[in-house]
Backbone bond lengths (Angstrom), bond angles and torsions (degrees), N, CA, C in turn:
res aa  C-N    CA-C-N  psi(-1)  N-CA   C-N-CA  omega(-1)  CA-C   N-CA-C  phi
1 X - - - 1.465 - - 1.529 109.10 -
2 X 1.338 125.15 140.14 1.140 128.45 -176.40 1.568 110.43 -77.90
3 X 1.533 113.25 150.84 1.205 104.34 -172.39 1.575 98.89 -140.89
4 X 1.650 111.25 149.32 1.550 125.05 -165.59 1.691 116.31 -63.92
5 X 0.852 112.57 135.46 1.532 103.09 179.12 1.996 109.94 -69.37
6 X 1.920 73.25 133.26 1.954 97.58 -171.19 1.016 116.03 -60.07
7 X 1.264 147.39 -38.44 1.828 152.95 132.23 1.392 133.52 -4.13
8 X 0.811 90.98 65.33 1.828 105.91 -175.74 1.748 107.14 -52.90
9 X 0.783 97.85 120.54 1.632 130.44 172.09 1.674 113.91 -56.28
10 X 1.448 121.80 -81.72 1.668 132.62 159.80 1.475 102.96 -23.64
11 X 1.211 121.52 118.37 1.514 137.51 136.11 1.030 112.45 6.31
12 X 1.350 108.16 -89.53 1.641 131.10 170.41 1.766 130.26 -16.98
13 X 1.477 83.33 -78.58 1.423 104.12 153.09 1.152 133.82 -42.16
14 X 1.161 121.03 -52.04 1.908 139.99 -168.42 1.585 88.20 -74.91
15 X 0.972 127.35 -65.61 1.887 117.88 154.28 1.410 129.24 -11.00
16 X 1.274 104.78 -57.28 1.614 107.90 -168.99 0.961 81.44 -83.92
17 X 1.438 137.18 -56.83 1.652 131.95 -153.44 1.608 104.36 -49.99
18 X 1.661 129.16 -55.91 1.297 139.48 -159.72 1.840 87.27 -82.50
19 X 0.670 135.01 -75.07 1.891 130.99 173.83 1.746 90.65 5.19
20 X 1.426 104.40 -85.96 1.147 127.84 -147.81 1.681 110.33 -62.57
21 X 1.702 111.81 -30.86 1.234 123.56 -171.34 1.814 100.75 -82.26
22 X 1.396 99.48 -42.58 1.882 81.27 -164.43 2.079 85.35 -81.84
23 X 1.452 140.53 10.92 1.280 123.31 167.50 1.374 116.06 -91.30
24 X 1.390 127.34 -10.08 1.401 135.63 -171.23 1.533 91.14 -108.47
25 X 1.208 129.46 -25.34 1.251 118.78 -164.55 1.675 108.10 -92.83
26 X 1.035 111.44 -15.85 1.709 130.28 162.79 1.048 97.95 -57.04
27 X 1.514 124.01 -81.16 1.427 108.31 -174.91 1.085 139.87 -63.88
28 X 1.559 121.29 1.74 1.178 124.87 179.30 1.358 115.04 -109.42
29 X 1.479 119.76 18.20 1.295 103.77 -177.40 1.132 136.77 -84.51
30 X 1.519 134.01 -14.96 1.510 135.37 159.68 1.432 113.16 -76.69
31 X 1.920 116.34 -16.93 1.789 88.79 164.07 1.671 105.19 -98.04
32 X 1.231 120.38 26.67 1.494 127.84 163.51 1.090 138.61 -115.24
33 X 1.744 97.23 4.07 1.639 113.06 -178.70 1.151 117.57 93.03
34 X 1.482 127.39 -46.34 1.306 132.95 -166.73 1.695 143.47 -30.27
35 X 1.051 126.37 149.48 1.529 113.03 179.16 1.461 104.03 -94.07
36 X 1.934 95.22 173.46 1.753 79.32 167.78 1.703 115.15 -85.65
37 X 1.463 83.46 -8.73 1.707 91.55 166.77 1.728 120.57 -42.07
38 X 1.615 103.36 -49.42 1.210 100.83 -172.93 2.057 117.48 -73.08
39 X 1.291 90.08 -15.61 1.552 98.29 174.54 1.088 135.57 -73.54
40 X 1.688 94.55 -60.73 1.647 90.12 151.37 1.431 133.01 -57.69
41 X 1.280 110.86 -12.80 1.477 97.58 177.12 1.669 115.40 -93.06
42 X 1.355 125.31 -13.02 1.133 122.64 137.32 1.484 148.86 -21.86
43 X 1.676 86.15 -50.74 1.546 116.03 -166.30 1.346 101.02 -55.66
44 X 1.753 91.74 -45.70 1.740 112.75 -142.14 1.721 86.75 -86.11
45 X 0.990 130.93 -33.58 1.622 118.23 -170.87 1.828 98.71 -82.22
46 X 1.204 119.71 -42.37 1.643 120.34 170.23 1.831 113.46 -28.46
47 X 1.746 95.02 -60.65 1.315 97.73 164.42 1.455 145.52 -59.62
48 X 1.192 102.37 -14.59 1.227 133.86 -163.13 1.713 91.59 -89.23
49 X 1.084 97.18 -73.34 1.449 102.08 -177.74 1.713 117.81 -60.62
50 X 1.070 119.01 -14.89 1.425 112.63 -174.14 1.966 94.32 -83.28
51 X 1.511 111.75 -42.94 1.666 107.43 -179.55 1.320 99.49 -62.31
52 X 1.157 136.84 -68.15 1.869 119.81 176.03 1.202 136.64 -32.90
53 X 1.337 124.99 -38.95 1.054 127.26 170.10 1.530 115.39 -91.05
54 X 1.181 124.64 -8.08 1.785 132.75 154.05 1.436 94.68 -74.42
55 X 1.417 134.50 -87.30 0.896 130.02 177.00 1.785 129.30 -0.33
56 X 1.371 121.21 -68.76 0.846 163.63 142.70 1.657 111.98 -30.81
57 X 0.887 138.37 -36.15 1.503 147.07 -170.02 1.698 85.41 -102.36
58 X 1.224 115.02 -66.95 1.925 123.00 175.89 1.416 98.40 -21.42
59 X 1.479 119.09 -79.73 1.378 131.64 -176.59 1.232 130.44 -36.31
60 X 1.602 104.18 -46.23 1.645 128.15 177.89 1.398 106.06 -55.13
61 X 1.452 111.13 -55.37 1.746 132.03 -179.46 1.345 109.44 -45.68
62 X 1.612 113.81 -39.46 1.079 125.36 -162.61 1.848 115.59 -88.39
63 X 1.385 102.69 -26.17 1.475 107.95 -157.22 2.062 89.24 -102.40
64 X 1.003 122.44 -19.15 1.702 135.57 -177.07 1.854 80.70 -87.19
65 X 1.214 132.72 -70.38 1.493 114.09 159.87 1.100 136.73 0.67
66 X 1.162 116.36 -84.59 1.226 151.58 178.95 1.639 107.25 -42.11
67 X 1.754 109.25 -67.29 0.782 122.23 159.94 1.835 124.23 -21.61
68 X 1.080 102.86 -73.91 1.547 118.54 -166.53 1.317 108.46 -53.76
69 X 1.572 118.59 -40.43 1.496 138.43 -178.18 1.506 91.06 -66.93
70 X 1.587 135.00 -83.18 1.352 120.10 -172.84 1.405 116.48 -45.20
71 X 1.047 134.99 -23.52 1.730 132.76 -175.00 1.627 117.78 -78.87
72 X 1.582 93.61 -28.14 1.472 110.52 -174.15 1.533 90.81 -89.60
73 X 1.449 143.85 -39.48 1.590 127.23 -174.10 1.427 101.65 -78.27
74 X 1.661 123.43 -20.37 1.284 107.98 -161.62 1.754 99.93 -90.98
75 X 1.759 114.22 -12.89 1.629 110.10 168.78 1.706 107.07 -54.18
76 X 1.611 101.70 -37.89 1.492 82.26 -155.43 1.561 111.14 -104.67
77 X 0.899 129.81 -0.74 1.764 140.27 141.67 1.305 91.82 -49.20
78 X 1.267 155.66 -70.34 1.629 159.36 -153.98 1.637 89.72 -55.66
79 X 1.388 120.54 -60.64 1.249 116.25 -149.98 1.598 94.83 -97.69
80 X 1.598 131.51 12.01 1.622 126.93 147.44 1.458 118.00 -76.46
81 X 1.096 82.67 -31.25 2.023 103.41 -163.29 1.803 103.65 -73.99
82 X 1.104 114.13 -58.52 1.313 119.98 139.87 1.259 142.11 -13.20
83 X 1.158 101.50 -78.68 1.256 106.26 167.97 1.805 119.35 -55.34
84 X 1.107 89.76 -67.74 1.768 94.61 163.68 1.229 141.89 -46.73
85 X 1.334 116.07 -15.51 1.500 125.02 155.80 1.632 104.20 -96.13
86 X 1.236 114.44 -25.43 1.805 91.41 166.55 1.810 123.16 -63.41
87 X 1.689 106.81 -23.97 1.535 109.72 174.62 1.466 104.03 -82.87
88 X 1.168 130.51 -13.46 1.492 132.55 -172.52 1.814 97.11 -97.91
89 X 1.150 117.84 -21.90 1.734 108.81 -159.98 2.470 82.75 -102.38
90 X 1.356 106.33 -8.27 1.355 103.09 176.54 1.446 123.06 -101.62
91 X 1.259 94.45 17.68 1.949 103.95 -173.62 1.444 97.43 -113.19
92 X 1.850 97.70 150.21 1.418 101.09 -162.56 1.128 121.21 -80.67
93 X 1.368 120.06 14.34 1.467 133.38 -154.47 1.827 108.48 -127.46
94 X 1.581 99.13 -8.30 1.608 118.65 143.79 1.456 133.94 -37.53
95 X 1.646 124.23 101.25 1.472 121.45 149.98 1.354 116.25 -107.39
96 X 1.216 102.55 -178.72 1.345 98.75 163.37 1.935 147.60 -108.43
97 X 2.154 73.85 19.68 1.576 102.93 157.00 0.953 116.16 -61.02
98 X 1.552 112.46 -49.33 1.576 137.71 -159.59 1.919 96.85 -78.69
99 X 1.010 123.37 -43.24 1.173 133.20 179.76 1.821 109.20 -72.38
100 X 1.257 114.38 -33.66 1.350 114.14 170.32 1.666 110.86 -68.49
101 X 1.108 117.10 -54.18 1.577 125.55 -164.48 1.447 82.88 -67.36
102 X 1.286 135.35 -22.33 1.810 102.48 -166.60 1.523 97.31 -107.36
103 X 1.628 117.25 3.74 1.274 117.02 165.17 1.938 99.78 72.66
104 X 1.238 126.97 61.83 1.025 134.45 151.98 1.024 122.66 -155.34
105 X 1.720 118.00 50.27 0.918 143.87 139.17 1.778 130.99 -92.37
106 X 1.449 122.21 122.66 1.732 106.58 -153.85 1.884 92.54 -94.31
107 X 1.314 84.39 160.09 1.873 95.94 -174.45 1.452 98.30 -67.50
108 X 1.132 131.73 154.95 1.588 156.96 -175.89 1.649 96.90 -63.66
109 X 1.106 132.28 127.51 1.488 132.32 -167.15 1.486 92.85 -118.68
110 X 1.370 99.63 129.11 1.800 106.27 168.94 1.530 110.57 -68.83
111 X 1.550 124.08 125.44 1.503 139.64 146.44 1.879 108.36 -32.33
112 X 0.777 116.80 -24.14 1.431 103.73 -171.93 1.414 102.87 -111.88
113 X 1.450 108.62 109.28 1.401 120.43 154.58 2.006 124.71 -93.11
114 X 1.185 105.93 34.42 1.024 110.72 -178.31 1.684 120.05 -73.23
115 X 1.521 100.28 -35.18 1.652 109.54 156.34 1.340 147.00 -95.33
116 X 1.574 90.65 -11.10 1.234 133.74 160.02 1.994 129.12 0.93
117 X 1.222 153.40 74.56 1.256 112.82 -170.73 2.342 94.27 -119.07
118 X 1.583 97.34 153.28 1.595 85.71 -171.34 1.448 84.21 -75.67
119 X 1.523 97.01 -175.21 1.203 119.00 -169.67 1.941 100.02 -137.98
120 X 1.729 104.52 112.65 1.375 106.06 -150.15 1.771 88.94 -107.99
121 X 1.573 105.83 150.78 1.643 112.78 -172.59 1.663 94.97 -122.65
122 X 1.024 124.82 167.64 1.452 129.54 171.27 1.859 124.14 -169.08
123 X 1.120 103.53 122.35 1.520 113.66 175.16 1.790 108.52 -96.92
124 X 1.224 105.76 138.58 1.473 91.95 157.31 1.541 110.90 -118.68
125 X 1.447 109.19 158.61 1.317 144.11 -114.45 2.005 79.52 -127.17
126 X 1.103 127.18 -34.75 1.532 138.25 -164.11 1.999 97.56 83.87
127 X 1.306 114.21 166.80 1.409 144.22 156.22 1.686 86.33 65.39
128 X 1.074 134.59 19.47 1.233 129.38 151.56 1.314 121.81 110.22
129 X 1.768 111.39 23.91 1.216 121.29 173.11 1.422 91.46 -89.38
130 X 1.261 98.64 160.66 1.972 110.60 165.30 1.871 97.39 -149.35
131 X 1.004 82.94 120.21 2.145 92.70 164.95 1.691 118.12 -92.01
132 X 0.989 92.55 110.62 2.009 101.25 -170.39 1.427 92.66 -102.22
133 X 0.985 110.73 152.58 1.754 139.67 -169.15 1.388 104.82 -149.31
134 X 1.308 119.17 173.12 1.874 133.60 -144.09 1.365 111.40 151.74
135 X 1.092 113.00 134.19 1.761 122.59 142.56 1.425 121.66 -85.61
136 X 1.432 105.88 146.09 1.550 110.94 -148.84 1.506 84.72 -98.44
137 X 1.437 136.39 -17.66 1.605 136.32 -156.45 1.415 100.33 29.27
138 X 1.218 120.43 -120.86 1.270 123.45 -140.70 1.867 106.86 -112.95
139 X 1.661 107.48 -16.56 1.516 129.21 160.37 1.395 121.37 -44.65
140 X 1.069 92.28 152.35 1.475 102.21 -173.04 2.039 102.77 -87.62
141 X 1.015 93.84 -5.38 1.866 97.71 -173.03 1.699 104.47 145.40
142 X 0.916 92.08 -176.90 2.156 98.15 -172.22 2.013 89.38 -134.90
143 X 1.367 82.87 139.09 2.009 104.78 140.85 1.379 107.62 -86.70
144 X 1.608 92.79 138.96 1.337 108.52 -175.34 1.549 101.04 -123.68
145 X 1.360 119.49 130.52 1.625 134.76 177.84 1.225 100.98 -125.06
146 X 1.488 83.46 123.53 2.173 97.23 168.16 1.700 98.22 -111.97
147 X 1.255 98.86 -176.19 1.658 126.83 -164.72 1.968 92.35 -143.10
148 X 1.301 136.85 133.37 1.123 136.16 148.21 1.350 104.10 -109.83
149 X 1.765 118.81 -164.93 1.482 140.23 179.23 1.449 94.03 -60.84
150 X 1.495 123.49 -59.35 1.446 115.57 -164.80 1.280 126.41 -95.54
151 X 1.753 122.29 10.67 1.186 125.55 167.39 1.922 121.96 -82.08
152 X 1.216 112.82 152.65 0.810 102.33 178.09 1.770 123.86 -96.70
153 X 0.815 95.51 -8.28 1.562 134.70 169.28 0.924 142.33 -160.04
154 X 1.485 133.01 162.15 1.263 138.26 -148.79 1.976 99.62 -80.47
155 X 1.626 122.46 126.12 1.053 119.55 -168.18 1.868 99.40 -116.36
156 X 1.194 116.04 167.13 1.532 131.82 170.14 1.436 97.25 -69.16
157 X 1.639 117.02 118.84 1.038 134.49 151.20 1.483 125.11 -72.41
158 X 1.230 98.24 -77.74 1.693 115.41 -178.47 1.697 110.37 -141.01
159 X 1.334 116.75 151.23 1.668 122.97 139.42 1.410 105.67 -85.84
160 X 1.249 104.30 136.11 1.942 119.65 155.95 1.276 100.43 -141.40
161 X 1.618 90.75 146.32 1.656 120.09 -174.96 1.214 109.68 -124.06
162 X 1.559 118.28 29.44 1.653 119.59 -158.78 2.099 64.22 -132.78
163 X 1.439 103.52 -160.24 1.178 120.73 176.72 1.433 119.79 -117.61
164 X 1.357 120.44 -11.18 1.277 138.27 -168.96 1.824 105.55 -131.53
165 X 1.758 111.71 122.52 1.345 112.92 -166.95 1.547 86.09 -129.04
166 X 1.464 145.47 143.16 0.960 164.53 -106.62 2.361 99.08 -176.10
167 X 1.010 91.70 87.42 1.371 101.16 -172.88 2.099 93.06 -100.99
168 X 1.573 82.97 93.10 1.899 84.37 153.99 0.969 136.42 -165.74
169 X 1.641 88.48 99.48 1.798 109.27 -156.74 1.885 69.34 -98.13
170 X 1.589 112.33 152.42 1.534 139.79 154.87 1.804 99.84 -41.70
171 X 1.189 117.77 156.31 1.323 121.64 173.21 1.675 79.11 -107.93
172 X 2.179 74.31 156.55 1.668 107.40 -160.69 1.555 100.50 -54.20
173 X 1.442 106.12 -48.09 1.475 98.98 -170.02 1.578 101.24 -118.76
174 X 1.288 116.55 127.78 1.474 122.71 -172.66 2.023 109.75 -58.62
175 X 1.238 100.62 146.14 1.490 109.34 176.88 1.784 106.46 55.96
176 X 1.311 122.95 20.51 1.318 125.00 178.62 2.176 104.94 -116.59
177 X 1.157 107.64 154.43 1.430 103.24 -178.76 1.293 95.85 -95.52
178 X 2.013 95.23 166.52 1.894 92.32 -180.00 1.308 86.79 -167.86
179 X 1.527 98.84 148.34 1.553 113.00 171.47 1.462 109.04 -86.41
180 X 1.471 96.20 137.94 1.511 95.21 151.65 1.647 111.56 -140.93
181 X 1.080 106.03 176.28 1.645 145.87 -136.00 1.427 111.96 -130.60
182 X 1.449 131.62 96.78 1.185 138.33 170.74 1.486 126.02 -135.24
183 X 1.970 113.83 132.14 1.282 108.50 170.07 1.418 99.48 -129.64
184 X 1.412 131.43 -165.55 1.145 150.38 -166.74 1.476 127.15 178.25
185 X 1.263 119.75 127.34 1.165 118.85 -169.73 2.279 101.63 -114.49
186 X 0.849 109.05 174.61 2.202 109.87 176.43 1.201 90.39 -87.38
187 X 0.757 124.85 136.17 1.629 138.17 116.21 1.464 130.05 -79.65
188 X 1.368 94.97 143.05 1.828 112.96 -161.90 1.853 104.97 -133.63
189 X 1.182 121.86 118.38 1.451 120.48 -162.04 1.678 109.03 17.51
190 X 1.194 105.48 90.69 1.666 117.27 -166.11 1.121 142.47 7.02
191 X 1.648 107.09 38.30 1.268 130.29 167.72 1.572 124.02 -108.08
192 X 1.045 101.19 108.70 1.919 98.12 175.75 1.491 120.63 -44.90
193 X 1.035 120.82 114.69 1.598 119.76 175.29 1.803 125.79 -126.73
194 X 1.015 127.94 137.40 1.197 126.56 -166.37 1.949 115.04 104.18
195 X 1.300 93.29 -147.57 1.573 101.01 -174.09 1.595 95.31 -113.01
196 X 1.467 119.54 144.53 1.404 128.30 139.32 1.783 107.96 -19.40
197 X 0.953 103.57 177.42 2.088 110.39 -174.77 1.671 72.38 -122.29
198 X 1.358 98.82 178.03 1.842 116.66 -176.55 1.257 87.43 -85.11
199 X 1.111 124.29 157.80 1.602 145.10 154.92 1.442 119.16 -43.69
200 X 1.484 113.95 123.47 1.460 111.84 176.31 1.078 131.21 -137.30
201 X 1.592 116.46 108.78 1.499 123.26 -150.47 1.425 99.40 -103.76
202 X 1.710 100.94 140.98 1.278 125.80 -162.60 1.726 109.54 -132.60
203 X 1.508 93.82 123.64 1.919 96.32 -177.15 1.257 93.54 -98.92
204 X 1.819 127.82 117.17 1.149 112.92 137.97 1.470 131.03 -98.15
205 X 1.339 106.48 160.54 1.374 129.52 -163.19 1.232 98.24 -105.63
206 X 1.343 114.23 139.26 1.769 137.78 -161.39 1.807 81.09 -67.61
């Protein structure tokens, strides 16, 4: 019978796995032949590998950080900027020359979503939130279908009629990473219309 390869892949795992391998392999080294050459050099890559993947996790912590802080200054610049072209688009001395050159004027959106597909954005949030974003064009809102590790296909998540959908289901297995899998098609008086969006795969981080 064929059997899976012993090499664990996950961070995590590949940890416990090497723990356990250079401690059994200590004791086995004169009925395995071994040098202490080969032990210590075990030792030394064990260590090796535990600062990289700390290392590496440090960074991750840091750059999903980072992240959250730019997303959160760029909400509220959105909602100055905003605001400020609504007192500028209410003065009587307003066109929409004047509104073109300062670029807060939006491009003319085609009525027909019949070919239509949205176009879906996503941050993750860590521990298994994900923040999805969209333009609604001319739709009334999108179905949203994800895919996880244990689906076999892509299933109905949610409808949203806002622009921003907030995906945070727990990951399957706690403190473990996992892909997920999202498309979306508009909906128009609760009928799907247009194309699916392309597929958009998302790593979250424990």
């Amino acid at each position: 019978m064929a059997k899976s390869d012993y090499f664990p892949r996950p961070d995590g795992e590949l940890l416990m796995w090497h723990d356990r391998f250079i401690l059994n392999l200590a004791s086995l080294k004169t009925q395995l032949g071994l040098s202490d050459e080969d032990i210590a050099g075990c030792g030394s890559d064990n260590k090796e590998l535990h600062g990289k993947v700390a290392a590496a996790n440090i960074a991750a912590a840091a750059s999903h950080h980072a992240t959250a802080e730019k997303q959160a200054y760029r909400n509220q610049l959105e909602d100055k900027v905003r605001a400020l072209a609504r007192r500028i688009k209410s003065h009587p001395s307003y066109t929409d020359a004047l509104g073109n050159l300062l670029g807060i004027v939006g491009a003319e959106i085609s009525t027909d979503l019949s070919d239509a597909k949205p176009i879906l954005k996503a941050v993750d949030q860590t521990g298994g939130i994900v923040v999805l974003s969209f333009q609604k064009s001319k739709s009334d809102g999108i179905n949203i279908y994800s895919q996880r590790d244990n689906d076999s296909e892509f299933l109905f998540l949610a409808r949203d009629t806002l622009t921003r959908y907030v995906d945070n289901r727990p990951l399957l297995i706690a403190g473990k990473p996992e892909l997920r899998r999202y498309t979306a098609v508009y909906v128009v008086k609760d009928v799907e219309v247009g194309q699916f969006s392309d597929e958009l795969v998302v790593s979250c981080a424990p």
